[in-house]
mmCIF file of the N, C-alpha and C atoms, coordinates in Angstrom:
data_MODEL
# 
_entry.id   MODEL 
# 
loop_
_atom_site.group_PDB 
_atom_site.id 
_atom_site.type_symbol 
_atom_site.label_atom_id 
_atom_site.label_alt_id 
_atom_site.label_comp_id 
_atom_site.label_asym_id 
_atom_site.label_entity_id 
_atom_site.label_seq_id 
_atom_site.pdbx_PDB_ins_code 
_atom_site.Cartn_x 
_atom_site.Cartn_y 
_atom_site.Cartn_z 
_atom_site.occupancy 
_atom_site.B_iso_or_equiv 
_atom_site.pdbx_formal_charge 
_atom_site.auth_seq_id 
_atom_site.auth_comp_id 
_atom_site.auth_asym_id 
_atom_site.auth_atom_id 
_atom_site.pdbx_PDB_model_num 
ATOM 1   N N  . UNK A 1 1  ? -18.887 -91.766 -4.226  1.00 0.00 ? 1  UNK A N  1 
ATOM 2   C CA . UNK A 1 1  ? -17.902 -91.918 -5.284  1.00 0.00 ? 1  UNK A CA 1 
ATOM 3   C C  . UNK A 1 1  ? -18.254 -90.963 -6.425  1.00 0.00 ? 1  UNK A C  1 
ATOM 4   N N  . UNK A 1 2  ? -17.429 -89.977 -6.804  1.00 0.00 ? 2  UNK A N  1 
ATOM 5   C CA . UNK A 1 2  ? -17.843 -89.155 -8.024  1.00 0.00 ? 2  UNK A CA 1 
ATOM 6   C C  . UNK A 1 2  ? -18.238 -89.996 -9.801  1.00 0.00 ? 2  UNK A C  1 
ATOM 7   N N  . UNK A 1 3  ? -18.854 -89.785 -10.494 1.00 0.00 ? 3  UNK A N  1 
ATOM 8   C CA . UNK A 1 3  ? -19.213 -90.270 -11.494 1.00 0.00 ? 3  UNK A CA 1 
ATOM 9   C C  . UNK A 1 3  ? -18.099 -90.271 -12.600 1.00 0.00 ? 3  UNK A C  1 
ATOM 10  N N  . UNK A 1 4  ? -17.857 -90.705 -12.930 1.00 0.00 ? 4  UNK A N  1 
ATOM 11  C CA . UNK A 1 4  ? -17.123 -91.414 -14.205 1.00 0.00 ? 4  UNK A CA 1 
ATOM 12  C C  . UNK A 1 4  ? -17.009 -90.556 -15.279 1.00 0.00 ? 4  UNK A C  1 
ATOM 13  N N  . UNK A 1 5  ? -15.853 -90.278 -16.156 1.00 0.00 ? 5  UNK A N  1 
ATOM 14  C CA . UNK A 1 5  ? -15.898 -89.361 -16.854 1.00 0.00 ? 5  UNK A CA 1 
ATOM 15  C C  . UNK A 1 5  ? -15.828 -90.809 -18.135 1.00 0.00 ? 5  UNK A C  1 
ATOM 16  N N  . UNK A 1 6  ? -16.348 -90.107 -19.109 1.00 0.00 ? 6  UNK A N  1 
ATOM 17  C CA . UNK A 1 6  ? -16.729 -91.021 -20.583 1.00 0.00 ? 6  UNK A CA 1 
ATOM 18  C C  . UNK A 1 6  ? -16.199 -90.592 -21.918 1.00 0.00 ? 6  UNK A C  1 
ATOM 19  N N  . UNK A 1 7  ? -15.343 -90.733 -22.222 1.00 0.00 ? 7  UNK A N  1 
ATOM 20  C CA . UNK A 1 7  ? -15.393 -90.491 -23.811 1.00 0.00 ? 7  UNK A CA 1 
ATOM 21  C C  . UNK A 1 7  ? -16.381 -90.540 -25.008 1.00 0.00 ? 7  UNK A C  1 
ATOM 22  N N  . UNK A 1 8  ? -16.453 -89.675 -26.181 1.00 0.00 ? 8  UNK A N  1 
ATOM 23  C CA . UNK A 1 8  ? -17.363 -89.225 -26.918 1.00 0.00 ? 8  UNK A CA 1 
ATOM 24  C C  . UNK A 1 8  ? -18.332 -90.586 -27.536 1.00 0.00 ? 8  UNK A C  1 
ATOM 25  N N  . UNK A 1 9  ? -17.210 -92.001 -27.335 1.00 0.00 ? 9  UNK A N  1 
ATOM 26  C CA . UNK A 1 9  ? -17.910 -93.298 -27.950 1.00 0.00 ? 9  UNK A CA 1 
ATOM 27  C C  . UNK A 1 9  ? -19.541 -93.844 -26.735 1.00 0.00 ? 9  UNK A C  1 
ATOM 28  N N  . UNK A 1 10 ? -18.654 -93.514 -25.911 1.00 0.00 ? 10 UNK A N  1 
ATOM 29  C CA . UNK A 1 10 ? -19.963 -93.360 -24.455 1.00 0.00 ? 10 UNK A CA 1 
ATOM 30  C C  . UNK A 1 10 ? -20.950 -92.809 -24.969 1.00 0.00 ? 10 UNK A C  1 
ATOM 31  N N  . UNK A 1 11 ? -20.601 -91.596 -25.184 1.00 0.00 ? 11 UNK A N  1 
ATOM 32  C CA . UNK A 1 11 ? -22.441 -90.770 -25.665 1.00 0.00 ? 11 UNK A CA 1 
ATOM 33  C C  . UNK A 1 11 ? -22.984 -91.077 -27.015 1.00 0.00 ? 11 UNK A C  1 
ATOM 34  N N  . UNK A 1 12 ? -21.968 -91.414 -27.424 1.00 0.00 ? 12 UNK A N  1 
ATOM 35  C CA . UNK A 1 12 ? -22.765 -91.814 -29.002 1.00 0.00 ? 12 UNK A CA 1 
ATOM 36  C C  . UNK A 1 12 ? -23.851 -92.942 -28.472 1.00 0.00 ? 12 UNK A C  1 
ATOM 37  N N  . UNK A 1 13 ? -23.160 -94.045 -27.991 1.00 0.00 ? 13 UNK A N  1 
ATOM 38  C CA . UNK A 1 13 ? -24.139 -95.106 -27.597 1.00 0.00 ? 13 UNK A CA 1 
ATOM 39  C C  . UNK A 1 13 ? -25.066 -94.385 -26.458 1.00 0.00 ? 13 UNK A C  1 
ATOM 40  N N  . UNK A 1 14 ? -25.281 -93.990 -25.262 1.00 0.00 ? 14 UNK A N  1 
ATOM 41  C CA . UNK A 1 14 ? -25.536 -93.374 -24.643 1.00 0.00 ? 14 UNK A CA 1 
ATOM 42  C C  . UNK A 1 14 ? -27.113 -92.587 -24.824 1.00 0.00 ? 14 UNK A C  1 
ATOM 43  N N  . UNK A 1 15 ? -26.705 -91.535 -25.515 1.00 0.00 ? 15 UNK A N  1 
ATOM 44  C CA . UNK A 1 15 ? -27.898 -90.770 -26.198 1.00 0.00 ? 15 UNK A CA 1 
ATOM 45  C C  . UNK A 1 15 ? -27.605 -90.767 -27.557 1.00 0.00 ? 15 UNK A C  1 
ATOM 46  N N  . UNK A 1 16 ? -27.754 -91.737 -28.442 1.00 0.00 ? 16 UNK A N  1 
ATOM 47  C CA . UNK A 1 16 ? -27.730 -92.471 -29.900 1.00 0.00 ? 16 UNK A CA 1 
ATOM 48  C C  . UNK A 1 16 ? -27.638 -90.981 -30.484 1.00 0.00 ? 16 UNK A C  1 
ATOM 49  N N  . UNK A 1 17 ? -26.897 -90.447 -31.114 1.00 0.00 ? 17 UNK A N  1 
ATOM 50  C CA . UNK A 1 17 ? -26.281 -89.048 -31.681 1.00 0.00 ? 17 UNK A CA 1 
ATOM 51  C C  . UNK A 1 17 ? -24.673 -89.135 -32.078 1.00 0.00 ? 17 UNK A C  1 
ATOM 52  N N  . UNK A 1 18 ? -24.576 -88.988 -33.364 1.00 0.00 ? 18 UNK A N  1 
ATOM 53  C CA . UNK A 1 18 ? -23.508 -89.684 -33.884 1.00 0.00 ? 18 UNK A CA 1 
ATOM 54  C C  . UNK A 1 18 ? -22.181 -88.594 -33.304 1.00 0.00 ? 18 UNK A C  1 
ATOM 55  N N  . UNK A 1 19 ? -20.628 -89.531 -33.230 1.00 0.00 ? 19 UNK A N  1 
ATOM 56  C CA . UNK A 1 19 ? -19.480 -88.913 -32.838 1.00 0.00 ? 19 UNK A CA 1 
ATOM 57  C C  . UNK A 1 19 ? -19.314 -87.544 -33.059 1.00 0.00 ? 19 UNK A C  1 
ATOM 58  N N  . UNK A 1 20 ? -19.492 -87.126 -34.772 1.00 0.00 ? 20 UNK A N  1 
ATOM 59  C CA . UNK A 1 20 ? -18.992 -85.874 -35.181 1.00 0.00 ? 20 UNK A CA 1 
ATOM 60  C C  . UNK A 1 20 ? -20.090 -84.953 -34.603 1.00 0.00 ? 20 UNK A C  1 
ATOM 61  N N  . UNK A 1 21 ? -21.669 -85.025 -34.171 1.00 0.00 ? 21 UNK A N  1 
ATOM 62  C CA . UNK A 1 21 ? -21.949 -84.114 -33.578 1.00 0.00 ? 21 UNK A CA 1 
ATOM 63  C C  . UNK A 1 21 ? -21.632 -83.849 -32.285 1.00 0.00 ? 21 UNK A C  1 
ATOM 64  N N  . UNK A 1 22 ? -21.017 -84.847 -31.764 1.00 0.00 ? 22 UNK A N  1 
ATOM 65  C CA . UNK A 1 22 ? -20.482 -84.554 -29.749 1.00 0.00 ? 22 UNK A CA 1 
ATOM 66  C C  . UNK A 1 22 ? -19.378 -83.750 -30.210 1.00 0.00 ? 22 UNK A C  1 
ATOM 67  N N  . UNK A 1 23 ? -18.687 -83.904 -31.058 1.00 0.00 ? 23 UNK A N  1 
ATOM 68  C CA . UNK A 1 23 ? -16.937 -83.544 -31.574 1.00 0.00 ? 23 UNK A CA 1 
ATOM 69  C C  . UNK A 1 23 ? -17.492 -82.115 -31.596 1.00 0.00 ? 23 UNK A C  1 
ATOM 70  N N  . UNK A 1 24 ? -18.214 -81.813 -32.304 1.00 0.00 ? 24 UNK A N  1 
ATOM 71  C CA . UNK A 1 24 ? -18.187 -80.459 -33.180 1.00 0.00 ? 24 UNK A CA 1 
ATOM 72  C C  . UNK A 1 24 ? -18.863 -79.372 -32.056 1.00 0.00 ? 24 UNK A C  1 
ATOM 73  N N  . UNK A 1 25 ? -20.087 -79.966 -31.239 1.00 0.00 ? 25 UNK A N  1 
ATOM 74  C CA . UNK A 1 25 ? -20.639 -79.254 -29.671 1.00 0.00 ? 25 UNK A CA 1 
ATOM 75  C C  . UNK A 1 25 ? -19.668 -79.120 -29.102 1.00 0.00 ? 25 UNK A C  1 
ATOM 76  N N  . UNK A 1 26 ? -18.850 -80.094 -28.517 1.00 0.00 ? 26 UNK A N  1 
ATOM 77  C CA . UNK A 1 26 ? -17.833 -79.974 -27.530 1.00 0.00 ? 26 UNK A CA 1 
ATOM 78  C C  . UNK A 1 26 ? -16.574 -79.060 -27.902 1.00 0.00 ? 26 UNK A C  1 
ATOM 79  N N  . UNK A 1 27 ? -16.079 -79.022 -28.828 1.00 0.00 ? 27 UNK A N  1 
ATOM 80  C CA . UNK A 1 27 ? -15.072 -77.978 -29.793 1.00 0.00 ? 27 UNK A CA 1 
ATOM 81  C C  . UNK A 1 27 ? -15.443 -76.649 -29.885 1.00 0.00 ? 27 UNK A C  1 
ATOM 82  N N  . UNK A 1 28 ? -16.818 -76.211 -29.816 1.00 0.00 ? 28 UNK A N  1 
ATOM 83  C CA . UNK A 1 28 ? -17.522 -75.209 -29.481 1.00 0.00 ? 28 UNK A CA 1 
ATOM 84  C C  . UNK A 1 28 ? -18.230 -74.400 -28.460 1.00 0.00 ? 28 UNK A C  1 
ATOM 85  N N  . UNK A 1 29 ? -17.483 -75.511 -27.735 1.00 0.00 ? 29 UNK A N  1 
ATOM 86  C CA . UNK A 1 29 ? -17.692 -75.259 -26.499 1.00 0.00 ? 29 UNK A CA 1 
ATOM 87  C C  . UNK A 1 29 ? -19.151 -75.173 -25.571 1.00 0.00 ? 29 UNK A C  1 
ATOM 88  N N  . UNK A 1 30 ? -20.061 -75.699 -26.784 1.00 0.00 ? 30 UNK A N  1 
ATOM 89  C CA . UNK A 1 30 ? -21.375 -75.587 -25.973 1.00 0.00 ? 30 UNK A CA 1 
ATOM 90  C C  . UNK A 1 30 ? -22.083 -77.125 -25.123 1.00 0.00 ? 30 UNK A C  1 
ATOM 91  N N  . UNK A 1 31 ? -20.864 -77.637 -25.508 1.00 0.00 ? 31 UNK A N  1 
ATOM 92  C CA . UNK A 1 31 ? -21.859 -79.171 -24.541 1.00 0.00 ? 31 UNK A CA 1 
ATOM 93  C C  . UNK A 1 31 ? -20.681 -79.203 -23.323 1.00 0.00 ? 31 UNK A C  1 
ATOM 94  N N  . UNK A 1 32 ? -21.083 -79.158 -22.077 1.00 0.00 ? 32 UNK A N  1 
ATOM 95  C CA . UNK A 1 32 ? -19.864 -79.474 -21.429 1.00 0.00 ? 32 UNK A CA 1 
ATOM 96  C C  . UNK A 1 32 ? -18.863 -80.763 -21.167 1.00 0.00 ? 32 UNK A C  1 
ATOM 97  N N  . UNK A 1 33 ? -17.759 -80.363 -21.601 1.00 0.00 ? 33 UNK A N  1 
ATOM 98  C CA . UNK A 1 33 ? -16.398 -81.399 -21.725 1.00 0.00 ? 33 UNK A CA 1 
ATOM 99  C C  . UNK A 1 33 ? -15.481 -80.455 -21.114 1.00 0.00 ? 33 UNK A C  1 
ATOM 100 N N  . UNK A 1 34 ? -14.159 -81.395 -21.234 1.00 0.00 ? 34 UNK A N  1 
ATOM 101 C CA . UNK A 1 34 ? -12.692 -81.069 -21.012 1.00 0.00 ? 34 UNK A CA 1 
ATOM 102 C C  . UNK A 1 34 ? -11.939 -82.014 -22.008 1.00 0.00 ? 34 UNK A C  1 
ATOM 103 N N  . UNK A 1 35 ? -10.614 -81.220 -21.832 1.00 0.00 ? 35 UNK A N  1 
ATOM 104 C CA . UNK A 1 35 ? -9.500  -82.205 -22.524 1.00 0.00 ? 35 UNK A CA 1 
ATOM 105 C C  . UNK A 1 35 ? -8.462  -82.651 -21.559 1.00 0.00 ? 35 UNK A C  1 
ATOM 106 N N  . UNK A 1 36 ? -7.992  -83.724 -22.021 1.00 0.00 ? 36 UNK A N  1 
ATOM 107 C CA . UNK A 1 36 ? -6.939  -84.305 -21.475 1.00 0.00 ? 36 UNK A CA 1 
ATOM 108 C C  . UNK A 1 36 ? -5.961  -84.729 -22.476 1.00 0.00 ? 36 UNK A C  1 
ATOM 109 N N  . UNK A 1 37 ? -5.203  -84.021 -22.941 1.00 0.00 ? 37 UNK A N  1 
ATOM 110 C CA . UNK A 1 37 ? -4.351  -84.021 -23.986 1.00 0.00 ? 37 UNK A CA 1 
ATOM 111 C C  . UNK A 1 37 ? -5.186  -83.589 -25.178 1.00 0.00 ? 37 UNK A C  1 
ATOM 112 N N  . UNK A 1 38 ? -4.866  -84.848 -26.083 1.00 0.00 ? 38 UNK A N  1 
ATOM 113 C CA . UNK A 1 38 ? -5.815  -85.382 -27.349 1.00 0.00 ? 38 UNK A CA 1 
ATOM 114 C C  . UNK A 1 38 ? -6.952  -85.551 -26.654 1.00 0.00 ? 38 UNK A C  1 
ATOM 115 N N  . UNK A 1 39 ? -7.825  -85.973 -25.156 1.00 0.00 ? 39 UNK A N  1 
ATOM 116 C CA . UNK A 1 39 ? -8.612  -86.947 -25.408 1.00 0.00 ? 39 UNK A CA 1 
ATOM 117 C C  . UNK A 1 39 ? -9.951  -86.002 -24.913 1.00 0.00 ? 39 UNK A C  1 
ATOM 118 N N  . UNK A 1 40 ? -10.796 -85.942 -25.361 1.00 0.00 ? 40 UNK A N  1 
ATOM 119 C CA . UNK A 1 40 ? -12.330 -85.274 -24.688 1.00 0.00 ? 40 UNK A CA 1 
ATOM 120 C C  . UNK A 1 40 ? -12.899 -86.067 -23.742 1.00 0.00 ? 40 UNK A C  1 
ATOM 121 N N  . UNK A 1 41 ? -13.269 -85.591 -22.918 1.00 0.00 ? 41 UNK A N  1 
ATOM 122 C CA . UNK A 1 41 ? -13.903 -86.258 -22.001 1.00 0.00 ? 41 UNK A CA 1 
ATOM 123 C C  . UNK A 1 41 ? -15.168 -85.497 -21.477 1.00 0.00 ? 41 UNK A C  1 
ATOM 124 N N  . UNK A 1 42 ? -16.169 -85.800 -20.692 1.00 0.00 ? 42 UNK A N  1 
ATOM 125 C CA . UNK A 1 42 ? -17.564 -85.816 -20.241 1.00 0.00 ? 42 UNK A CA 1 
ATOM 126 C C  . UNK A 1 42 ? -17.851 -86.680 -19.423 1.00 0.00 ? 42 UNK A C  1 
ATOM 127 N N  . UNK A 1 43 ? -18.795 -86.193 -18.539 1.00 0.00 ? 43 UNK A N  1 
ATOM 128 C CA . UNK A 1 43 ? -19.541 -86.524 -18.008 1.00 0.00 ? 43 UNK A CA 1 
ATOM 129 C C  . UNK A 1 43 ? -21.244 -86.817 -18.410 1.00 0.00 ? 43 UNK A C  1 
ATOM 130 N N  . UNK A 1 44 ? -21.723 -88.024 -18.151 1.00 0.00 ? 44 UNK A N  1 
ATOM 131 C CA . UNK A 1 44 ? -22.943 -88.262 -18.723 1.00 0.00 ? 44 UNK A CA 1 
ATOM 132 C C  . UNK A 1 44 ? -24.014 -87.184 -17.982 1.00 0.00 ? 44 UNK A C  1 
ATOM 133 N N  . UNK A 1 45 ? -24.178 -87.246 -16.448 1.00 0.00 ? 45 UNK A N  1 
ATOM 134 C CA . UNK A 1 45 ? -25.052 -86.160 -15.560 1.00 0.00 ? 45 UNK A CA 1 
ATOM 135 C C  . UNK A 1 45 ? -24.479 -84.757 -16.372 1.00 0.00 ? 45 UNK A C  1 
ATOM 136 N N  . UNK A 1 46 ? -23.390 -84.459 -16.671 1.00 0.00 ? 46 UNK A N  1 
ATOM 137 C CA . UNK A 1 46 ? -23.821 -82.883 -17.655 1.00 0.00 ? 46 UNK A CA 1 
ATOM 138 C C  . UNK A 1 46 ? -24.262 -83.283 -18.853 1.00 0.00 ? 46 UNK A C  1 
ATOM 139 N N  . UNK A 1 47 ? -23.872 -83.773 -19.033 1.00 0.00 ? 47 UNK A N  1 
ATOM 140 C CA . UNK A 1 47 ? -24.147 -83.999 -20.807 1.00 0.00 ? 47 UNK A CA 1 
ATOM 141 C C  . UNK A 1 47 ? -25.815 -84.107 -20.607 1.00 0.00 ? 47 UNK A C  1 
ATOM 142 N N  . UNK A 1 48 ? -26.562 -84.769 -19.837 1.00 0.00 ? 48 UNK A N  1 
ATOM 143 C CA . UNK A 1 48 ? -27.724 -85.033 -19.970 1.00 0.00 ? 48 UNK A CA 1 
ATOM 144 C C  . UNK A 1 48 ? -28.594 -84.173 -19.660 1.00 0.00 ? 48 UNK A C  1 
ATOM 145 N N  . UNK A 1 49 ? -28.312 -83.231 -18.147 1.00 0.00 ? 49 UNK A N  1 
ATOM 146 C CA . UNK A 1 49 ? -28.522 -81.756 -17.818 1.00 0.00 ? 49 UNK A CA 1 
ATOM 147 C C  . UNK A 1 49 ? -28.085 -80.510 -19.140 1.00 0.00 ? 49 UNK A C  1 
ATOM 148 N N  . UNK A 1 50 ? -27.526 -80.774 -19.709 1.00 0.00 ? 50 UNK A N  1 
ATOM 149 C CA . UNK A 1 50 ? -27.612 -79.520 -20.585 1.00 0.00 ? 50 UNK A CA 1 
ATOM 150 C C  . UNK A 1 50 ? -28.517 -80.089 -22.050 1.00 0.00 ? 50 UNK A C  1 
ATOM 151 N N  . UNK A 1 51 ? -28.474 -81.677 -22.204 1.00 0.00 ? 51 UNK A N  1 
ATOM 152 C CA . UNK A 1 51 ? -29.408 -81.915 -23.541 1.00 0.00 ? 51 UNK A CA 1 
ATOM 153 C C  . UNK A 1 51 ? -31.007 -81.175 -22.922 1.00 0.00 ? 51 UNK A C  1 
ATOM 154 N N  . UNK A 1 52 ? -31.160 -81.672 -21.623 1.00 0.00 ? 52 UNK A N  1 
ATOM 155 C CA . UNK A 1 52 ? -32.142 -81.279 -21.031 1.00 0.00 ? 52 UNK A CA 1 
ATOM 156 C C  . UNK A 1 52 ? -32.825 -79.716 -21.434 1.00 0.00 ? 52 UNK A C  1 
ATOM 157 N N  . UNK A 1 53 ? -31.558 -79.106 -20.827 1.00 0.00 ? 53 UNK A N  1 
ATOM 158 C CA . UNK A 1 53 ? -31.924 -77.377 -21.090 1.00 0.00 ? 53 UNK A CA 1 
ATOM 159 C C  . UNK A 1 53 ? -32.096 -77.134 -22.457 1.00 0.00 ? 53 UNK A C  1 
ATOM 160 N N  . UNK A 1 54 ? -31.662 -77.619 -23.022 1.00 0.00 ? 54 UNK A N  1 
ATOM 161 C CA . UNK A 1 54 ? -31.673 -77.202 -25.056 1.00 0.00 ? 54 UNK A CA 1 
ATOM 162 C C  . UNK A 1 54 ? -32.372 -77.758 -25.846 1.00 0.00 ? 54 UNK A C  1 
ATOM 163 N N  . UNK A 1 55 ? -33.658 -78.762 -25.131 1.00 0.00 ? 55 UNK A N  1 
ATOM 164 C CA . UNK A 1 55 ? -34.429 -79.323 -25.477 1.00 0.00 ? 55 UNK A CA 1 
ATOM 165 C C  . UNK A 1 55 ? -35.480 -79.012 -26.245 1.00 0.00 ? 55 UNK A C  1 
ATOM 166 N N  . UNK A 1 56 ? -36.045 -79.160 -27.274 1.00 0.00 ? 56 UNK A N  1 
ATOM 167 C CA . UNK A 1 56 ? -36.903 -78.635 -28.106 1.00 0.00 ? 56 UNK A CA 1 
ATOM 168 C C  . UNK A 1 56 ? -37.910 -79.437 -28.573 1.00 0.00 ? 56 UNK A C  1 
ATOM 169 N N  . UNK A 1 57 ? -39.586 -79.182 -28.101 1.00 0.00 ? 57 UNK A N  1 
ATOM 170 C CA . UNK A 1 57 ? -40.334 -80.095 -28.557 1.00 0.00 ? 57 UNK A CA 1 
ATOM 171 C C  . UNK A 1 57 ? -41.214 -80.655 -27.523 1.00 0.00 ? 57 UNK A C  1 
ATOM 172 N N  . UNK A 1 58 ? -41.515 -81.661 -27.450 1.00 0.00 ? 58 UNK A N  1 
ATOM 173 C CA . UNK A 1 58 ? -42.406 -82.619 -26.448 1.00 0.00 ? 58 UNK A CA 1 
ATOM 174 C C  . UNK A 1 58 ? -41.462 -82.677 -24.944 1.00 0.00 ? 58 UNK A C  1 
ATOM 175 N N  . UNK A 1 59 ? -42.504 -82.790 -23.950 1.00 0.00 ? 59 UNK A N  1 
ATOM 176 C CA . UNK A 1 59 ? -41.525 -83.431 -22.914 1.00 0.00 ? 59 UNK A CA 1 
ATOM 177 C C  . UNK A 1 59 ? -41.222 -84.355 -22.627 1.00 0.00 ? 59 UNK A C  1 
ATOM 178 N N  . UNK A 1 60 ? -39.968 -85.336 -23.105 1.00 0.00 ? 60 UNK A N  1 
ATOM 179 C CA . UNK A 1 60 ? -39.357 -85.995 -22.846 1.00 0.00 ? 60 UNK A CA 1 
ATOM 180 C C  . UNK A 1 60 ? -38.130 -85.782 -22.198 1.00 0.00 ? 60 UNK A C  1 
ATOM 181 N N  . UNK A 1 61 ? -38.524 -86.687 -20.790 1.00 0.00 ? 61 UNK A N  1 
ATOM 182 C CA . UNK A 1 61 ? -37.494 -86.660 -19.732 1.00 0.00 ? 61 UNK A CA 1 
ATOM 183 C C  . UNK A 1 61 ? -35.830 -87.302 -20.423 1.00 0.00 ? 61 UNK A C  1 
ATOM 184 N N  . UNK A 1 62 ? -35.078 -86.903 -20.522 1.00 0.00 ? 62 UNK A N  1 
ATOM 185 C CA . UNK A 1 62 ? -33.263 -87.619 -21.244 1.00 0.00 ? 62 UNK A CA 1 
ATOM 186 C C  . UNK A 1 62 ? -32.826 -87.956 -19.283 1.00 0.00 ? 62 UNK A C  1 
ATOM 187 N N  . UNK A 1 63 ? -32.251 -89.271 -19.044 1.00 0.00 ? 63 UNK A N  1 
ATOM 188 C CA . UNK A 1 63 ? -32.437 -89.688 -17.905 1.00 0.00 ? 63 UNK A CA 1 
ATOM 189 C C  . UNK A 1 63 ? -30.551 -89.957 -17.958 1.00 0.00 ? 63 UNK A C  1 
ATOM 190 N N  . UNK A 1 64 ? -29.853 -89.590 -17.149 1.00 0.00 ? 64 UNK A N  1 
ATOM 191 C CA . UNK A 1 64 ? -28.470 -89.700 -17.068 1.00 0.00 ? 64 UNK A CA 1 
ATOM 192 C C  . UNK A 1 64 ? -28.411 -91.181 -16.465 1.00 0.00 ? 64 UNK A C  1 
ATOM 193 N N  . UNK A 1 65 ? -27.377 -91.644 -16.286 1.00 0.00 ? 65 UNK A N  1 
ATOM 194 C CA . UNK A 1 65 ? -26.838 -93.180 -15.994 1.00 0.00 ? 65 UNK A CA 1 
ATOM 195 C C  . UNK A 1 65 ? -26.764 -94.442 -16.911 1.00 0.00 ? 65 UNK A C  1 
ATOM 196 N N  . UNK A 1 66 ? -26.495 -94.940 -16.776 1.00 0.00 ? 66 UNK A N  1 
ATOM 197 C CA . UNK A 1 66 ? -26.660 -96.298 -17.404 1.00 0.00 ? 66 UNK A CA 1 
ATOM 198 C C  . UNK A 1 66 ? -27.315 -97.478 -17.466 1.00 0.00 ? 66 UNK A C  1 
# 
């Protein structure tokens, strides 16, 4: 079954990082999303694969799912 696409309230709770910074990445095209009309959407496995790559600091594993 393919994974679930999530709106920006998903990742806020998700990886605790408030709305307007998913809004303002995703508008910029650097976190991967799509639109569907008005609505943004994501996937948590990218979203978590690219926090991954842009990671800065200690290694801490960011673990996709729920």
């Amino acid at each position: 079954m393919p994974e679930e696409f999530v709106g920006v309230g998903d990742l806020e709770l998700h990886f605790k990082l408030p709305r307007s910074w998913w809004y303002s990445k995703a508008e910029a095209g650097e976190v991967p999303s799509f639109k569907i009309g008005k609505y943004r959407k994501f996937r948590i496995s990218e979203v978590a694969s690219w926090l991954e790559q842009h990671r800065v600091g200690p290694n801490v594993e960011v673990r996709a799912g729920r």
